[in-house]
C-alpha atoms as one frame of an Amber mdcrd trajectory, in Angstrom:
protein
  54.877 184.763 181.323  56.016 186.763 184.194  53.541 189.096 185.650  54.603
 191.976 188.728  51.931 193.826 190.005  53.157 196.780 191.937  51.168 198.291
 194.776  51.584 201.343 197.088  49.678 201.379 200.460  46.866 203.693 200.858
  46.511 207.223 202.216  47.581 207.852 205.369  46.063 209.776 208.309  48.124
 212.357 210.280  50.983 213.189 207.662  49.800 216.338 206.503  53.215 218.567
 206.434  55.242 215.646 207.703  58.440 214.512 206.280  57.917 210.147 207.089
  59.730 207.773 205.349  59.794 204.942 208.452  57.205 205.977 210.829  54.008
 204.199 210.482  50.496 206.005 210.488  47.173 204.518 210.493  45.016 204.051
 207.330  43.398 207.350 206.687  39.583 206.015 204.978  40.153 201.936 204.660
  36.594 200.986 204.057  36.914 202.912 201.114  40.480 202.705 199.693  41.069
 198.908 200.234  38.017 197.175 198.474  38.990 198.700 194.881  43.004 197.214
 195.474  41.469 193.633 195.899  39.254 194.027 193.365  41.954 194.764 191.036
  43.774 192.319 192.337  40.939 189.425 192.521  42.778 187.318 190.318  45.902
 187.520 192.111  44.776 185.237 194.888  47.347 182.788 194.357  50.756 184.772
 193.739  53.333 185.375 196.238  53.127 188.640 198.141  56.490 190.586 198.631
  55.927 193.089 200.876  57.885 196.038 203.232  57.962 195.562 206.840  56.104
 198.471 207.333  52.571 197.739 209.447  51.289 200.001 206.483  51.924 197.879
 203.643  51.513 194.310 205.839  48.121 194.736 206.574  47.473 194.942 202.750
  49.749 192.274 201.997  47.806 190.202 204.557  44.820 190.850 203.052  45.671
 190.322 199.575  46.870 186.717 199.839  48.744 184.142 202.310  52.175 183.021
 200.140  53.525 186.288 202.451  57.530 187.288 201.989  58.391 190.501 204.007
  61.678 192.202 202.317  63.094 195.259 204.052  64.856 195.916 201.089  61.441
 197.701 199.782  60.758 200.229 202.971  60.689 203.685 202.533  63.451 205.544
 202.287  65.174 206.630 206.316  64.973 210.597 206.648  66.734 209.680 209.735
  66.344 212.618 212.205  64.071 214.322 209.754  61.545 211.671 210.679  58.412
 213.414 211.885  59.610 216.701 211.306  57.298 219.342 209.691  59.176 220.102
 206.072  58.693 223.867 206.746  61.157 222.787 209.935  64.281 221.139 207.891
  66.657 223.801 207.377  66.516 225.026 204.171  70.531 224.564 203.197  70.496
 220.671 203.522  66.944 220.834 201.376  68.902 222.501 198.817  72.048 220.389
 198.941  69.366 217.818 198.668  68.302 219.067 195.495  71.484 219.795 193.814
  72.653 216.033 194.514  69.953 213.570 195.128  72.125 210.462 194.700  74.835
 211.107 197.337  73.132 212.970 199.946  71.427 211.802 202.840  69.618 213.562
 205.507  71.586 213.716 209.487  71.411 209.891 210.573  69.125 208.716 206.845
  69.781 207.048 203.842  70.940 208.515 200.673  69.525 207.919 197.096  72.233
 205.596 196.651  71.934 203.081 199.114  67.674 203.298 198.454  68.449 202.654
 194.908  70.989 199.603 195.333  68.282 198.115 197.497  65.653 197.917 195.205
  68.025 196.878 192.652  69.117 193.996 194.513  65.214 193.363 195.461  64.372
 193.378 191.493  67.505 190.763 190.504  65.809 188.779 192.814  62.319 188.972
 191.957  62.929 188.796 188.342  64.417 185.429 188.459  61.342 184.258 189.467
  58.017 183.167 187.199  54.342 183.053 187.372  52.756 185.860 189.090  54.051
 188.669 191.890  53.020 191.606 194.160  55.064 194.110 195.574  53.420 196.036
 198.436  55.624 198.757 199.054  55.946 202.850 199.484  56.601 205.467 197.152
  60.147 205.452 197.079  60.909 202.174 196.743  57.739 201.468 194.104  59.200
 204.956 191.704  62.541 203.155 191.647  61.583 199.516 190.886  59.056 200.465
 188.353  61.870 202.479 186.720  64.074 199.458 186.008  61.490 197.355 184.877
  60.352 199.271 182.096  64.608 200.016 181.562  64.537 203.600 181.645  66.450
 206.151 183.922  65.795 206.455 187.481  64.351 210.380 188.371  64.654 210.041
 192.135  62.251 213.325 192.072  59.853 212.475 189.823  56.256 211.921 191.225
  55.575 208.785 193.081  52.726 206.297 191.973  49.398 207.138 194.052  48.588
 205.920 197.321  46.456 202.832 196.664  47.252 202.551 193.082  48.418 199.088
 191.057  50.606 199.193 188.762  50.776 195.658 186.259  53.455 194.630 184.166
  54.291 192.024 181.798  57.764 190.896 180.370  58.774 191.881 177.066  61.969
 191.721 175.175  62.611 195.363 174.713  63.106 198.433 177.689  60.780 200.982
 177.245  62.324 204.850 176.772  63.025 206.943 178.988  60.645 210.028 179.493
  62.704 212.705 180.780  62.847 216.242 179.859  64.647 216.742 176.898  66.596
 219.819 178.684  67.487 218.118 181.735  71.185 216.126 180.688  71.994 219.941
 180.153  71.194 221.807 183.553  73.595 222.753 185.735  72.937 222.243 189.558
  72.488 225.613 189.678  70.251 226.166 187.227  68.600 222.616 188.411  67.914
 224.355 191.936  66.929 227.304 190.069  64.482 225.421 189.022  63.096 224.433
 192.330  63.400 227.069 194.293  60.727 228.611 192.173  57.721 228.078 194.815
  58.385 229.456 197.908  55.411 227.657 199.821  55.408 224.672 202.238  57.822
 222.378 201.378  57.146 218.476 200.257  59.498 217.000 197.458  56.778 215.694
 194.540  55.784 219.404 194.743  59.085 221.862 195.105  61.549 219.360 193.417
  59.555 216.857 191.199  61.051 219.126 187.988  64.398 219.130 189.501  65.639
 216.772 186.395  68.692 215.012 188.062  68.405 211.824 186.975  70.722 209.286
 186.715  71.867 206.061 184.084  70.798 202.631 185.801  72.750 199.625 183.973
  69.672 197.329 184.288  70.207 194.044 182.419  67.062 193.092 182.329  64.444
 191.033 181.888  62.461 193.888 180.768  58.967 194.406 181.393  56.130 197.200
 180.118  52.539 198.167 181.847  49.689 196.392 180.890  46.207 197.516 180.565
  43.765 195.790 183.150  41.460 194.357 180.586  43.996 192.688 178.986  45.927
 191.445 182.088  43.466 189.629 184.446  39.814 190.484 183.117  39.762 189.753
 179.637  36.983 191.402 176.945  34.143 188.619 176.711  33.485 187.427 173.098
């Protein structure tokens, strides 16, 4: 059986405030934060590694196993000249327009939720033809979007973003999981959606300010389909 175990770099030092999606920063506490991803991951040894291009996420990948494959199709998504910025700095009337239409727009020079979503797509058709076991070393972004189609539910290009450091296993099953959006969003206008966001008026960073924005849009994933498994039961089984 097919086994995908998803992993976003650790915490980063020097972002505070910063919008980033393709500058690198160093590790922010790596003695600490790496030892409990290979531990998780101990079993792992021997499945290929499919990681970003980013030196963030190939130093883990190099450390978590040598059958390496580096895909650019799983870096963060391209602010473009928002790169760097402080968020308190990006004018306020493309944040919004960001809001109201996450899918199409894209920041001066950057990507759009679009073209990040048709990556990872293309990245999962791909990987999911494959067998045996995988890891995905990737960002944010990229890791909330693939995770999405997995399971077969609708992509929420605000919703929060797995932890840095974190692991996400799943296994195939024959059935997509539901989606877990809220039940008012289909029905929001964009202006009641930015409404909705523009309730906190305090520094600005997306999972905080416009993680209840509730666009979301259908994904027509064919599957395979897969769900999250529980650790014990994935790679250190219960002893009788």
């Amino acid at each position: 059986m097919t086994r995908i175990a998803l992993v976003r770099h650790p915490a980063l030092s020097g972002t505070a405030g910063l919008c980033y999606g393709r500058l690198d920063f160093p590790w922010a506490n790596p003695e600490a934060d790496i030892p409990p991803i290979l531990d998780r991951l101990r079993a792992w040894h021997k499945a290929v590694i499919h990681s970003s291009p980013s030196p963030r996420c190939l130093r883990l990948a190099e450390r978590l196993g040598t059958k390496i494959r580096v895909d650019p199709r799983l870096l963060e998504l391209d602010f473009g000249d928002w790169e760097g910025r402080p968020w308190d700095q990006v004018p306020r009337d493309a944040l919004d327009r960001w809001a109201e239409n996450p899918l199409d727009f894209a920041p001066p020079g950057g990507e759009s939720g679009a073209a990040l979503i048709a990556r990872v797509r293309g990245f999962a058709a791909d990987l999911v033809t494959c067998h045996d076991r995988h890891v995905v070393v990737s960002h944010g972004g990229p890791l909330k979007v693939l995770s999405r189609l997995l399971e077969g539910q609708e992509i929420d290009l605000f919703a929060i973003s797995p932890g840095f450091g974190s692991v996400q296993i799943f296994a195939e099953t024959s059935t997509p999981g539901a989606a877990d959006l809220p039940p008012d969003s289909a029905s929001l206008s964009p202006s009641s959606r930015l409404a909705r966001v523009v309730e906190c008026q305090s520094a600005f960073h997306p999972t905080k300010r416009y993680r209840h924005a509730g666009v979301s849009l259908p994904q027509s994933w064919p599957g395979p389909f897969f769900r999250r498994v529980d650790r014990r039961l994935d790679d250190h089984p219960r002893q009788p």
